[in-house]
gemmi code that builds the backbone of each chain (N, CA, C; Angstrom):
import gemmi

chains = {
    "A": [
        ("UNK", (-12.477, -29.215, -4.888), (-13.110, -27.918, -4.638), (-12.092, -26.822, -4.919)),
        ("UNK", (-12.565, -25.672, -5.428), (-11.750, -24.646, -5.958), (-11.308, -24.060, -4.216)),
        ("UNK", (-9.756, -23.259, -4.505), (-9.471, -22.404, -3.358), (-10.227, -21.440, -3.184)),
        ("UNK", (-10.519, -21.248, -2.063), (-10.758, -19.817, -1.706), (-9.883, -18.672, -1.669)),
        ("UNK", (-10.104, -17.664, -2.347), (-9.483, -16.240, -2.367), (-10.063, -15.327, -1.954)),
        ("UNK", (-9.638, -14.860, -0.794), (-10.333, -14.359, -0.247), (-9.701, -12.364, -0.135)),
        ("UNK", (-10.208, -11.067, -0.380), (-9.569, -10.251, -0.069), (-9.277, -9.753, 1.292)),
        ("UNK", (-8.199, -9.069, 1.527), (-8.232, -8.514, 2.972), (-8.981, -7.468, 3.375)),
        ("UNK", (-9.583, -7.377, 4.412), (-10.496, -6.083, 4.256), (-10.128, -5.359, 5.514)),
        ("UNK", (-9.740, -3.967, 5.513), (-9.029, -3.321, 6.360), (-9.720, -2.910, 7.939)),
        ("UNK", (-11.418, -2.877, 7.449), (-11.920, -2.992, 8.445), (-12.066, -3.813, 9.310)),
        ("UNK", (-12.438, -4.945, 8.609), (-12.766, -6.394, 9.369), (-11.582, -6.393, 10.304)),
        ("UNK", (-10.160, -6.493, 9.468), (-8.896, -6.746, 10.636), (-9.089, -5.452, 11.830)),
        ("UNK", (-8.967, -3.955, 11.408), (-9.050, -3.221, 12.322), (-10.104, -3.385, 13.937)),
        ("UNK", (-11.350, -4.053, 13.468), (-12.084, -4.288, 14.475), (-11.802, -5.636, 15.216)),
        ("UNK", (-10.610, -5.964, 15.201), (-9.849, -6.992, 16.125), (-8.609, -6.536, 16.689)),
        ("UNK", (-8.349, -4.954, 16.696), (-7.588, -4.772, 17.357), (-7.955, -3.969, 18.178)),
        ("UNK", (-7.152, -4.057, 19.091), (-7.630, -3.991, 20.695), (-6.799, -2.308, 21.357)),
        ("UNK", (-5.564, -2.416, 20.911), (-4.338, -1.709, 21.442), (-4.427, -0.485, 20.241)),
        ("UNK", (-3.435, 0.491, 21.136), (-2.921, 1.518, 20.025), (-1.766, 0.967, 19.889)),
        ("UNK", (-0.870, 1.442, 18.632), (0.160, 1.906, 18.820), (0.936, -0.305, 18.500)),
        ("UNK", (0.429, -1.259, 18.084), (0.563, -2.257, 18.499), (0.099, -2.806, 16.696)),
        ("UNK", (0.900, -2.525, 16.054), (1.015, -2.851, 14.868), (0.763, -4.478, 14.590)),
        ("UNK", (-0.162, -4.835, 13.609), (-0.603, -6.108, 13.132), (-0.252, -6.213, 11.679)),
        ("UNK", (0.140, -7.735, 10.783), (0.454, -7.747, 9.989), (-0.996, -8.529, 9.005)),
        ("UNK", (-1.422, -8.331, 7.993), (-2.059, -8.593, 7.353), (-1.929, -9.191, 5.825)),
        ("UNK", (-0.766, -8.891, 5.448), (-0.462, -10.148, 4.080), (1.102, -8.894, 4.102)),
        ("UNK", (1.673, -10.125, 3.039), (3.441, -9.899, 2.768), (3.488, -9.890, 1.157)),
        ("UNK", (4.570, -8.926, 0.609), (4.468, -9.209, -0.342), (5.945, -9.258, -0.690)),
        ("UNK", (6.299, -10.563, -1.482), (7.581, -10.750, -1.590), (8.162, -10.538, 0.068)),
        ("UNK", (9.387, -9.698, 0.606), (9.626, -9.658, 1.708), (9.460, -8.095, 2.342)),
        ("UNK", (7.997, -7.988, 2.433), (7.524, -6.503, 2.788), (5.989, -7.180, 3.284)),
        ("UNK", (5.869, -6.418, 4.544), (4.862, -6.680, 5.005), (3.648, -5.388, 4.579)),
        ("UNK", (2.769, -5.551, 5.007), (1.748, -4.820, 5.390), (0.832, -5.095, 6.804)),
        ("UNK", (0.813, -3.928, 7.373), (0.548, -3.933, 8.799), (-0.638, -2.788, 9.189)),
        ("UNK", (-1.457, -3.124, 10.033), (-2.098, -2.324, 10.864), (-2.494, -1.903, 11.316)),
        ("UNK", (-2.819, -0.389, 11.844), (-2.062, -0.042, 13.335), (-3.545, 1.048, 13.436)),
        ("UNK", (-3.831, 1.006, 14.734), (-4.060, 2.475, 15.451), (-3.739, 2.770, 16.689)),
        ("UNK", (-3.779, 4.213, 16.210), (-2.672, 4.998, 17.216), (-3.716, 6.628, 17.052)),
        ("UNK", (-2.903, 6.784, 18.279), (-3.823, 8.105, 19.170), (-2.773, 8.326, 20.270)),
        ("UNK", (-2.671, 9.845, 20.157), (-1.728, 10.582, 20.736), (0.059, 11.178, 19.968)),
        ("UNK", (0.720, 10.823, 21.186), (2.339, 11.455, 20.477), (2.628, 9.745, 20.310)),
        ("UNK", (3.852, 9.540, 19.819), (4.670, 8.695, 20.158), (6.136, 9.283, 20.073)),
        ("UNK", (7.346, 8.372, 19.740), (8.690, 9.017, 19.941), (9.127, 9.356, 18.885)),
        ("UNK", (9.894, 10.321, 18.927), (10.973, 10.485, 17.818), (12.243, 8.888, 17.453)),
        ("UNK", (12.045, 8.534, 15.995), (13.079, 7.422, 15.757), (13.059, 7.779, 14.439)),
        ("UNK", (14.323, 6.795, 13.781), (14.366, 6.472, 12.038), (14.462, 5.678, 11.784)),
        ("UNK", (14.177, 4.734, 10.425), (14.346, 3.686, 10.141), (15.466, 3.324, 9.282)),
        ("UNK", (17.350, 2.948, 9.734), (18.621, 3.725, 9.038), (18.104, 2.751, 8.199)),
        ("UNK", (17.581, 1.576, 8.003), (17.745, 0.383, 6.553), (16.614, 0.627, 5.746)),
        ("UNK", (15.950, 1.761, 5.695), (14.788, 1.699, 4.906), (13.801, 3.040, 5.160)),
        ("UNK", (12.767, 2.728, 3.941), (11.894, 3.635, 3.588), (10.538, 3.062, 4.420)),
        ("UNK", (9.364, 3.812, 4.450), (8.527, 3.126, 5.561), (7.311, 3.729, 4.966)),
        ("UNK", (5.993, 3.345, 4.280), (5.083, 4.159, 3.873), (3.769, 3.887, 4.829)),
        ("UNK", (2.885, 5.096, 5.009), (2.281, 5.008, 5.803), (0.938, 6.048, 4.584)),
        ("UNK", (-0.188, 4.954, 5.125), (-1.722, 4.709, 4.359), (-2.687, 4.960, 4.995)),
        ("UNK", (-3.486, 6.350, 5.121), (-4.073, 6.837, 6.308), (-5.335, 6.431, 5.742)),
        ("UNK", (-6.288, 4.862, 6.731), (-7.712, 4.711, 6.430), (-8.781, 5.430, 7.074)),
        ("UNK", (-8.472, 6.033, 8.269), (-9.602, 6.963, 8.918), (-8.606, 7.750, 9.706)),
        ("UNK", (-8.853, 9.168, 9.392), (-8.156, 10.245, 10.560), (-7.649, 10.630, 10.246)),
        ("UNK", (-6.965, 11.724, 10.534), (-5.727, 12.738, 10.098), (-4.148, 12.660, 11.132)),
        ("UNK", (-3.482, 11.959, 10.587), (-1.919, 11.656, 10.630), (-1.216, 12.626, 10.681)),
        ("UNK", (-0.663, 13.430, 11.641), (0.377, 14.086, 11.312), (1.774, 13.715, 11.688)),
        ("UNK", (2.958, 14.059, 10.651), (4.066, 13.027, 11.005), (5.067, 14.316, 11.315)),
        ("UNK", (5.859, 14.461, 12.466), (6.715, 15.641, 12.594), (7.999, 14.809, 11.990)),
        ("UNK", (8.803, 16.200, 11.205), (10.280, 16.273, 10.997), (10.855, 17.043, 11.654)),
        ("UNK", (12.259, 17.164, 11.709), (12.779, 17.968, 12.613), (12.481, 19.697, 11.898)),
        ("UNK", (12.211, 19.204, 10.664), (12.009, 20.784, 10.098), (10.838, 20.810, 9.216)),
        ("UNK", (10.059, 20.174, 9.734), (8.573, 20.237, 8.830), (7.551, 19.360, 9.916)),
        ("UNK", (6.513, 19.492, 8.829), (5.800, 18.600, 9.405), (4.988, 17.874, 8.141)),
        ("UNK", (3.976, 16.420, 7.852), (3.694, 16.392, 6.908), (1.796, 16.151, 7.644)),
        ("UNK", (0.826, 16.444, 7.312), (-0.493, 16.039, 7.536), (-0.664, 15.122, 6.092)),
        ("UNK", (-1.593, 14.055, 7.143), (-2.028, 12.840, 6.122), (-3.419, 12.913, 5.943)),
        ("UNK", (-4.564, 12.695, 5.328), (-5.969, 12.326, 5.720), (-6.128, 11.280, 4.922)),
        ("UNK", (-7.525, 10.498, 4.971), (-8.134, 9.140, 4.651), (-7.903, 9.678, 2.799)),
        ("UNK", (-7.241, 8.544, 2.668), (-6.786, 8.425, 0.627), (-5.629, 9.266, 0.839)),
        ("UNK", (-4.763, 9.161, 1.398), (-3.675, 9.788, 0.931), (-2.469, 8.730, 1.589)),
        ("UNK", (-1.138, 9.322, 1.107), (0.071, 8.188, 1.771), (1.261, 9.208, 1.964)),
        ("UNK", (2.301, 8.768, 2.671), (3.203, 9.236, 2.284), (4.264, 8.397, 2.883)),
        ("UNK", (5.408, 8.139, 1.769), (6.639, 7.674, 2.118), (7.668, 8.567, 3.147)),
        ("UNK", (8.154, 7.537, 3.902), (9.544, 8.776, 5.044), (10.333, 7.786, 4.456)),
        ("UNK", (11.346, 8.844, 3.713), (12.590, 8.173, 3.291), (13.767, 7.723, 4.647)),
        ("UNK", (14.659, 6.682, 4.678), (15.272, 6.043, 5.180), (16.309, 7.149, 6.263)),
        ("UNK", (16.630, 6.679, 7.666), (17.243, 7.436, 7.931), (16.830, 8.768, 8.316)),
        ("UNK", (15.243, 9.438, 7.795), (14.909, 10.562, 8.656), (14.301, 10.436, 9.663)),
        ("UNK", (14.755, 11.542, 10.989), (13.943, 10.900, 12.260), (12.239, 11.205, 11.899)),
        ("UNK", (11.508, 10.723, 12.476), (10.233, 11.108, 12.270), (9.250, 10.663, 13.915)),
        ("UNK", (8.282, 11.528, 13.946), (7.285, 11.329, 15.490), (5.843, 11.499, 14.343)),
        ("UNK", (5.201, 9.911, 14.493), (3.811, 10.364, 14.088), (3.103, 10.930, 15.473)),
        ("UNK", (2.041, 11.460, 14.532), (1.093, 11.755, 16.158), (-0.205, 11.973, 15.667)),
        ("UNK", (-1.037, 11.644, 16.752), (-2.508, 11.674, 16.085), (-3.320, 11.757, 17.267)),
        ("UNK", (-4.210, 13.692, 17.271), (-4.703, 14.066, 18.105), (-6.076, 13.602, 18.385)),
        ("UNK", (-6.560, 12.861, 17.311), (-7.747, 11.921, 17.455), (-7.399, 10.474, 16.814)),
        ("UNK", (-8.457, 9.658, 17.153), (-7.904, 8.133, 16.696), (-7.491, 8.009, 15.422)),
        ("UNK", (-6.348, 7.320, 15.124), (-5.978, 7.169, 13.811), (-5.700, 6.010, 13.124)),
        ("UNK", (-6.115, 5.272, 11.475), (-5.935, 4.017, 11.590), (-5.255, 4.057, 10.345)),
        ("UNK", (-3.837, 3.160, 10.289), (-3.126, 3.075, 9.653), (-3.024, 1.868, 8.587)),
        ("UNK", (-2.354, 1.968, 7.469), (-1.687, 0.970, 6.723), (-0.180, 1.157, 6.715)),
        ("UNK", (0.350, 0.328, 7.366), (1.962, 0.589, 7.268), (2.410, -0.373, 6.557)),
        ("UNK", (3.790, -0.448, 4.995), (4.015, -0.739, 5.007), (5.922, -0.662, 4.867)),
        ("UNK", (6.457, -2.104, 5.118), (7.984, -2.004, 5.223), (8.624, -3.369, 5.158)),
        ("UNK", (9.639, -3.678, 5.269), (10.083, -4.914, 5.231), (9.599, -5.596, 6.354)),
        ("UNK", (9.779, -6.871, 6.185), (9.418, -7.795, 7.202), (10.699, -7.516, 8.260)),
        ("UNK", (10.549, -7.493, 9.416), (11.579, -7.564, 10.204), (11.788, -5.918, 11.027)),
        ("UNK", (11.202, -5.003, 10.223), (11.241, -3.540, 11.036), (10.328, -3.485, 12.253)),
        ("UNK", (11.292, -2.965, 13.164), (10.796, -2.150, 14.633), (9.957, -1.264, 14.311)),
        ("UNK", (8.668, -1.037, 15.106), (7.948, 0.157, 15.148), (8.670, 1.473, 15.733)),
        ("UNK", (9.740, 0.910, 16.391), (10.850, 2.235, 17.050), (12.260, 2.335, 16.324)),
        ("UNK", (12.012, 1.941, 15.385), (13.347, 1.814, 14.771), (14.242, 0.811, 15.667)),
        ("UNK", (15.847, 1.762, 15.886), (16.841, 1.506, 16.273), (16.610, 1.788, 17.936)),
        ("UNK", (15.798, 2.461, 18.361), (15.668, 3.212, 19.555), (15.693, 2.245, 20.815)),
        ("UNK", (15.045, 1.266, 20.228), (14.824, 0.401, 21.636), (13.624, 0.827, 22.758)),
        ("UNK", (13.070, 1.843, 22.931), (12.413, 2.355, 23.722), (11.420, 1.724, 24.079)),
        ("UNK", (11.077, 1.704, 25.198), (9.811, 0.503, 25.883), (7.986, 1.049, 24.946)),
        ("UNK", (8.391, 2.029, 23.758), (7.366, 1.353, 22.651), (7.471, 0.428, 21.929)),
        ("UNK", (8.147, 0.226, 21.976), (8.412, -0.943, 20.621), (7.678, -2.055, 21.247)),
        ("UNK", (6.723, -2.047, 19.816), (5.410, -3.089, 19.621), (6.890, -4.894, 19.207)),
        ("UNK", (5.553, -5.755, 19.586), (6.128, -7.171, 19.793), (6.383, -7.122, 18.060)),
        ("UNK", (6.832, -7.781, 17.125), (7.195, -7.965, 15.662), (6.179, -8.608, 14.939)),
        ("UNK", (6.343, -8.594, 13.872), (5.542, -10.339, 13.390), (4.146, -11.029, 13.623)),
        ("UNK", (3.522, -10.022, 14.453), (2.219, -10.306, 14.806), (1.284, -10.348, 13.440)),
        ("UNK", (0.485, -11.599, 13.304), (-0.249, -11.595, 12.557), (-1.977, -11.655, 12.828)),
        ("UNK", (-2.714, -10.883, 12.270), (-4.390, -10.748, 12.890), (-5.156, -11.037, 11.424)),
    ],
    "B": [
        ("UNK", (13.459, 29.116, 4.890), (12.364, 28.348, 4.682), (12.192, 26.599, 4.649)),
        ("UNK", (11.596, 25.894, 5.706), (11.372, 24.318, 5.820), (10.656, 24.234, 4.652)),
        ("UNK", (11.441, 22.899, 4.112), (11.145, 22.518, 3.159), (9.532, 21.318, 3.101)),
        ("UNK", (8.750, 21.884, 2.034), (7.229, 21.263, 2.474), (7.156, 19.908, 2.486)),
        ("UNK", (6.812, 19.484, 2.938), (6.089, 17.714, 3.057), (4.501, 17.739, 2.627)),
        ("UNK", (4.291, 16.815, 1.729), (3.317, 17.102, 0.977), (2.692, 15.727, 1.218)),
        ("UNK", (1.447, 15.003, 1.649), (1.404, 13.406, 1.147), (0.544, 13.481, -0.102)),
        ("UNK", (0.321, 12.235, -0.845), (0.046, 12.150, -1.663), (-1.467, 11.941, -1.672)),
        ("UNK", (-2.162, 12.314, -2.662), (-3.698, 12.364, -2.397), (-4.308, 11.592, -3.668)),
        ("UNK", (-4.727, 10.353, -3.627), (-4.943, 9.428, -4.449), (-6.121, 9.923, -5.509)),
        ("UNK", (-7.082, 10.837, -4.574), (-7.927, 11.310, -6.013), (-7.172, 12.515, -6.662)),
        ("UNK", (-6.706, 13.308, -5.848), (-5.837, 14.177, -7.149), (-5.009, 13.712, -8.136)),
        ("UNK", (-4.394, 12.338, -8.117), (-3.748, 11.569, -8.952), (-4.689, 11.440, -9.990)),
        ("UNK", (-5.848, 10.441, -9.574), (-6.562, 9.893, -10.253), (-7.167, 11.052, -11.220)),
        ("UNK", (-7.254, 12.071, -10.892), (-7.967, 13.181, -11.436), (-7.525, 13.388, -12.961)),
        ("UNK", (-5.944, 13.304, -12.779), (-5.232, 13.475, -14.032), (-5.059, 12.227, -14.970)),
        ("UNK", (-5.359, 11.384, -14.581), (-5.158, 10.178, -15.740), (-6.325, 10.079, -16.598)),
        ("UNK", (-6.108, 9.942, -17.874), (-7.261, 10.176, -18.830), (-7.608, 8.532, -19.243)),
        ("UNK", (-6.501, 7.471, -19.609), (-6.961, 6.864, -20.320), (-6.933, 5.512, -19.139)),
        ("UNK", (-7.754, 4.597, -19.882), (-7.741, 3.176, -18.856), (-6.237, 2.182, -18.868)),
        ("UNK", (-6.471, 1.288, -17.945), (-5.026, 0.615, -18.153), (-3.225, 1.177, -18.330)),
        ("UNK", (-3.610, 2.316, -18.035), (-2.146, 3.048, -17.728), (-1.990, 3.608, -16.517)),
        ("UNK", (-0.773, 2.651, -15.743), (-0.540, 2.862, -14.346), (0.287, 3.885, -14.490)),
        ("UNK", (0.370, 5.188, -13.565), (1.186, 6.107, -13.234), (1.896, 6.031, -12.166)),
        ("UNK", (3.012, 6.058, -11.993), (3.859, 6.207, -10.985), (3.539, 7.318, -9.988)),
        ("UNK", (2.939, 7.274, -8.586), (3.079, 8.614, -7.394), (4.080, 8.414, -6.252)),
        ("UNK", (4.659, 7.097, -6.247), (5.883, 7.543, -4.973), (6.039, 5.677, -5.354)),
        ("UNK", (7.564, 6.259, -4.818), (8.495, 5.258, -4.168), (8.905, 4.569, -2.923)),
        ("UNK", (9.299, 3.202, -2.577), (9.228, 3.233, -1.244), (10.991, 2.262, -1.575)),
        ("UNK", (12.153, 2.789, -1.064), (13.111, 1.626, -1.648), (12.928, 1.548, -3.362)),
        ("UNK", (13.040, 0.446, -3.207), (12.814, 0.083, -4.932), (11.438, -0.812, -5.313)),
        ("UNK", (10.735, -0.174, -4.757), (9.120, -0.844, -4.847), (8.543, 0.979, -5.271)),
        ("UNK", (7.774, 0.950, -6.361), (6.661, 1.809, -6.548), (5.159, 1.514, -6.396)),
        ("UNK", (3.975, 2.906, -5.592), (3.104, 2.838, -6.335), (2.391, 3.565, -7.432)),
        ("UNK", (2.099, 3.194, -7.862), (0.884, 3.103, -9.012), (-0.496, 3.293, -8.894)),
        ("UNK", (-0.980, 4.219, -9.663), (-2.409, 4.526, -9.579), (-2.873, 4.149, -11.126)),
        ("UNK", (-3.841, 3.498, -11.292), (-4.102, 2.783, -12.200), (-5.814, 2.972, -12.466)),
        ("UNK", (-6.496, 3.299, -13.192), (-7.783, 3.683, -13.903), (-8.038, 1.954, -14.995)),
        ("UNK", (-8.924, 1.739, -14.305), (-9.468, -0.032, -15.179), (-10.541, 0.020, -15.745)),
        ("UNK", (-11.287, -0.382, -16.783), (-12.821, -0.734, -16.938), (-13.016, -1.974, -18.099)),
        ("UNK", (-13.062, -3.057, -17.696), (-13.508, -4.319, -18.850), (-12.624, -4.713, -18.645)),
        ("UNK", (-11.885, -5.718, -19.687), (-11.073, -7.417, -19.264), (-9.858, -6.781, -19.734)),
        ("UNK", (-8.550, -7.596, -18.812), (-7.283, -7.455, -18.957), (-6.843, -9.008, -19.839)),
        ("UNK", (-5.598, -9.273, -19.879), (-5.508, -10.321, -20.605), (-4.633, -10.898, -18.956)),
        ("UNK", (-4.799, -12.438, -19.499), (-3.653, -12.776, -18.479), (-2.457, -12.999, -18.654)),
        ("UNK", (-1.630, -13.166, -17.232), (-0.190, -12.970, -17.603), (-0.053, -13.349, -16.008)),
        ("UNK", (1.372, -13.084, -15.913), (2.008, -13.137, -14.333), (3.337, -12.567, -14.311)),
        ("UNK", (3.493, -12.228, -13.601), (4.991, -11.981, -12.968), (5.992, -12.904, -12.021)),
        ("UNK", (6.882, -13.721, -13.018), (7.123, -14.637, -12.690), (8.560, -14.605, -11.500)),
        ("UNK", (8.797, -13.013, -11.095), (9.947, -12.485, -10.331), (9.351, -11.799, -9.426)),
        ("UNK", (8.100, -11.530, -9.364), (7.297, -11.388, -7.691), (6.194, -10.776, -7.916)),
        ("UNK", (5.149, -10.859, -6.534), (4.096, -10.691, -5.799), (3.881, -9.238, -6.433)),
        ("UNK", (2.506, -9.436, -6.487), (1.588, -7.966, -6.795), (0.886, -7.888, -6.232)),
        ("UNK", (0.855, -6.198, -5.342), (0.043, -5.575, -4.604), (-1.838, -5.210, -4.958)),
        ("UNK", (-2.336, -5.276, -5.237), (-3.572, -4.819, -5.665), (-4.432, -3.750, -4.399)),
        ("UNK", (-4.875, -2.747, -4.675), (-5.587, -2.170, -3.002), (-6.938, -1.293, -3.964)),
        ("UNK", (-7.795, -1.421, -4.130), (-8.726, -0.827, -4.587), (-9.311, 0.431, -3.763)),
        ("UNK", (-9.330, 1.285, -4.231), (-9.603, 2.656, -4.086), (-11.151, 3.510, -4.359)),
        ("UNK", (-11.813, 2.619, -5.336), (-12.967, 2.547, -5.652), (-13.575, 1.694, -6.594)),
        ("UNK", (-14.913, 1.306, -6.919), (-15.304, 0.330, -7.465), (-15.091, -1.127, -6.827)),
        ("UNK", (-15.327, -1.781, -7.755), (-15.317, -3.730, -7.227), (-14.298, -4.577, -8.812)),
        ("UNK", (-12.958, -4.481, -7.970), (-12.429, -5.490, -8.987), (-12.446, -6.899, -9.013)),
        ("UNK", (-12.393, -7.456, -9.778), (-12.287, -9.345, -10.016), (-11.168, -9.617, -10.886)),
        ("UNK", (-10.260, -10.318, -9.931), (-9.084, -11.217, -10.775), (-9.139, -12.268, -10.555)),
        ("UNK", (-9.480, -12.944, -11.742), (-9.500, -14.469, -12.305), (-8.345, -15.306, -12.256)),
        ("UNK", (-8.263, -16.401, -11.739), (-6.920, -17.151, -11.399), (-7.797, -18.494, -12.337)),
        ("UNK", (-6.731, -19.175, -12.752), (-7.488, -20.476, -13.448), (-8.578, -21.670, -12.570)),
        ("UNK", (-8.079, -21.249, -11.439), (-8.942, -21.905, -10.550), (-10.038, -21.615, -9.521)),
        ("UNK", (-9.817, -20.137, -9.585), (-10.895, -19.378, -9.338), (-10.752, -18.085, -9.207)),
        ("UNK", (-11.678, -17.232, -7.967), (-11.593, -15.644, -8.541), (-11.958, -14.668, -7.046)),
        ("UNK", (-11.252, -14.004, -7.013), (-11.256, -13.194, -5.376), (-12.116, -11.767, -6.256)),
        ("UNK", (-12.970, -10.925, -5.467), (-13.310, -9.549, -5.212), (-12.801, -9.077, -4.657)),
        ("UNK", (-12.380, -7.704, -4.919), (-11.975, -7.039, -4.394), (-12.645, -5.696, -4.423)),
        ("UNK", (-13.016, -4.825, -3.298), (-13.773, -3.904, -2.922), (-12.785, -2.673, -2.087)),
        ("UNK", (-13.663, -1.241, -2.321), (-12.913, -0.230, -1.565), (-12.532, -0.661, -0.109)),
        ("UNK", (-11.078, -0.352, 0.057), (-10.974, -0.574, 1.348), (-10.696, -2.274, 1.383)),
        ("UNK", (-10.091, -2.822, 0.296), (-9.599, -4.065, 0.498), (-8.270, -4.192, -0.404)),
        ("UNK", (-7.811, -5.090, -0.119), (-6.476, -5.301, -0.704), (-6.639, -6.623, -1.168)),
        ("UNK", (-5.823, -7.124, -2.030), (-4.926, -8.544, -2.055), (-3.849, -9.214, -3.135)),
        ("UNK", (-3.023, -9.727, -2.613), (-1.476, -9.957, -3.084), (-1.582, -10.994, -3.993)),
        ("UNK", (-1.148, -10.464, -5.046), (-0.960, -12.035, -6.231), (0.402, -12.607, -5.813)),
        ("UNK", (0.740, -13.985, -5.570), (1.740, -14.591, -5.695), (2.663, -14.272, -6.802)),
        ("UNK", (3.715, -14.283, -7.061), (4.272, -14.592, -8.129), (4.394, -15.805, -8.801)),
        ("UNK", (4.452, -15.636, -10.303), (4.053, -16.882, -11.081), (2.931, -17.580, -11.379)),
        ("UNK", (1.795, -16.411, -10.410), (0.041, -17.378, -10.468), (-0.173, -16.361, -11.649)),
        ("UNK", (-0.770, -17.041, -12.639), (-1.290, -16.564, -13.871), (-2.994, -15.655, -13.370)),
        ("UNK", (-2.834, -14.615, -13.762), (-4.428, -13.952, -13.137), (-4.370, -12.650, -14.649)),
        ("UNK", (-5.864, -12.922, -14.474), (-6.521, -11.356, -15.207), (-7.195, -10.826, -14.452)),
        ("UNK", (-6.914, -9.562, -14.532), (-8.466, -8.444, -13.466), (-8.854, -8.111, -14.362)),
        ("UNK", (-10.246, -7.638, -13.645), (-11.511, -7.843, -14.679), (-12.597, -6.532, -13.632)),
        ("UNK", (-13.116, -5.488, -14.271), (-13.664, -4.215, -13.623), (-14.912, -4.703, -14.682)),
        ("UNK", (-15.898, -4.748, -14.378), (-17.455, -4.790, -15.114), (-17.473, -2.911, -14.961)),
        ("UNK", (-17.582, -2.696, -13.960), (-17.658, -0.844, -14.292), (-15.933, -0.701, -13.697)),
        ("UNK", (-15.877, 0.965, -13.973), (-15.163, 1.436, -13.705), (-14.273, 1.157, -12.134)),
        ("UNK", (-12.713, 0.882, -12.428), (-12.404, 0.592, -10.783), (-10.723, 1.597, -10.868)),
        ("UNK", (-10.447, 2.134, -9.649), (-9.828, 2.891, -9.239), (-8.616, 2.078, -8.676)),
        ("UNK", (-7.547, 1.834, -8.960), (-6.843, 0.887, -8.205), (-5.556, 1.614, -7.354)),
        ("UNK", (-5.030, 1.092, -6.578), (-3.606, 1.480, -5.837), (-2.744, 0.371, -6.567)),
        ("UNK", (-1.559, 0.287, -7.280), (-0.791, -1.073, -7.351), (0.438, -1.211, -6.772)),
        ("UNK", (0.883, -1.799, -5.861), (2.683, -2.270, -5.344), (3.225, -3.083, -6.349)),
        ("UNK", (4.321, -2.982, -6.259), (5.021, -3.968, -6.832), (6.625, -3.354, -7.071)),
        ("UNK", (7.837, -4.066, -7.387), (9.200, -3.614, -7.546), (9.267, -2.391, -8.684)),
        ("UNK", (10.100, -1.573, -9.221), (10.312, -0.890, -10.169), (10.524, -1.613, -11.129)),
        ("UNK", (10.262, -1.499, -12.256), (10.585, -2.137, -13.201), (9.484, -3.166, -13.715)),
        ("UNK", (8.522, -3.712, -13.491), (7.673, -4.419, -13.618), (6.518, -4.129, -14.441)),
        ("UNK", (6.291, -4.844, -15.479), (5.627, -4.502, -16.730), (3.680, -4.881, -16.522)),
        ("UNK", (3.038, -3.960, -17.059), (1.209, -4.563, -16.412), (0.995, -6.137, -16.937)),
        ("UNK", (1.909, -6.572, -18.131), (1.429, -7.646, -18.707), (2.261, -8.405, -18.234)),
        ("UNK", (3.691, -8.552, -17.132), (4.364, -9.620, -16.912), (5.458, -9.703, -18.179)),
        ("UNK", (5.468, -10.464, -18.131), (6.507, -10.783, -19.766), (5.619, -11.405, -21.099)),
        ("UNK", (4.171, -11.215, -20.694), (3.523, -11.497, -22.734), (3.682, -10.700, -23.273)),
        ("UNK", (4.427, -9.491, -23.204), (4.662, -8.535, -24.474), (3.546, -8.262, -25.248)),
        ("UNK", (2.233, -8.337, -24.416), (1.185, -7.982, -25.651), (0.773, -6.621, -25.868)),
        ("UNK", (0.066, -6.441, -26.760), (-0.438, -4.987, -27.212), (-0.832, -4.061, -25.609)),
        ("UNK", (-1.277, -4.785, -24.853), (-2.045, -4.166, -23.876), (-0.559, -3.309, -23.060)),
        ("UNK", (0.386, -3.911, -22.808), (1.543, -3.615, -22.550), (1.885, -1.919, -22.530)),
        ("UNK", (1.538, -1.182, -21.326), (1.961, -0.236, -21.051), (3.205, 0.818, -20.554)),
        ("UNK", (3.360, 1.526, -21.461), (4.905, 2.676, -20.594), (5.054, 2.538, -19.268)),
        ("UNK", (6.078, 1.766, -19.264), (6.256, 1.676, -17.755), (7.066, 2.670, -17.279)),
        ("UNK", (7.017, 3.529, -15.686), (7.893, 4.188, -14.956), (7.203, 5.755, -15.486)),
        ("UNK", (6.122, 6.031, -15.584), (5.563, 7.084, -15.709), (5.091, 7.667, -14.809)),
        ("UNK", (5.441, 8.598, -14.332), (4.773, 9.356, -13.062), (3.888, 10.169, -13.289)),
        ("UNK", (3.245, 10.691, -12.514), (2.544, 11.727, -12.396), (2.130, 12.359, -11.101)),
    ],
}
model = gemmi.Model(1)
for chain_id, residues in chains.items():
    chain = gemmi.Chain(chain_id)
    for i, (resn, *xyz) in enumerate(residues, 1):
        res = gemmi.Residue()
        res.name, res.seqid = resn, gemmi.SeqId(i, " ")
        for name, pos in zip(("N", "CA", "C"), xyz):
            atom = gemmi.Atom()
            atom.name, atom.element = name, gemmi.Element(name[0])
            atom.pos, atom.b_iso = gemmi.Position(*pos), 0.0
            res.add_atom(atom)
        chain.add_residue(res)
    model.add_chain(chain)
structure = gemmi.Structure()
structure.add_model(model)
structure.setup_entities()
């Protein structure tokens, strides 16, 4: 019997998650995941010093603070945070993400802070 | 004056590409780009025998053919070619694509065929 190939579909996974803020992984490519997430409200200021981190807004408007800007995201759009800048997403209504980054990145970076989602979770 | 943060808006990309089968470069993440890519009718096959390809459809319904069988892919879905699996995508109408993959990475893999597009073109 032939394999099944099956695509990922962003909804299907999204309606198995339960949590904000509690990032899920959904396929890898080479050694970069793809993950995700919804989130609603602030979260913290962190950076990511080993890397770049792109973030894929599927429903809602994303806004990501810099210390000297700010960037707004909406549904079809992306934007990369280059390595090393601090950044606070925040999202004043529900927001659902595609994150992707290497396998092995903290949702808090370096910070440690009692956000930091469990790793490696796969849905 | 703070300097602007802009994200990227996948139909304004798409807006500007005229011809089919030529991926444009819109951002970087590390040394992985994506690519916005305009498809309609058969690709040839090939693979990339030095890594995994991103695929995320943006609009329309794509089909990539593997010798052993064949995944859909629909708005709002994704899915990762292995590296080294031989595949053609295949758009019956018009399909809108997102593509990942490292810098440097050619649409045909290494067949060097006619179809073989300028790679590292932005827009």
């Amino acid at each position: 019997m032939a394999p099944q190939y099956q695509a990922i579909n962003f909804s299907d996974k999204l309606s198995k998650i339960t949590q904000f803020w509690q990032p899920r992984v959904v396929a890898e490519m080479n050694d970069y995941q793809f993950k995700i997430v919804r989130i609603e409200g602030d979260f913290i200021w962190h950076d990511h010093p080993e890397t770049d981190e792109t973030f894929i807004v599927l429903t809602g408007q994303l806004r990501i603070d810099f210390h000297d800007g700010a960037v707004s995201i909406g549904p079809g759009e992306m934007f990369v945070v280059p390595k090393g800048v601090e950044h606070k997403p925040y999202a004043e209504h529900e927001v659902h993400l595609l994150l992707i980054e290497p396998r092995g990145v903290l949702n808090t970076g370096h910070t440690g802070a009692d956000r930091t989602a469990q790793n490696d979770v796969w849905i």
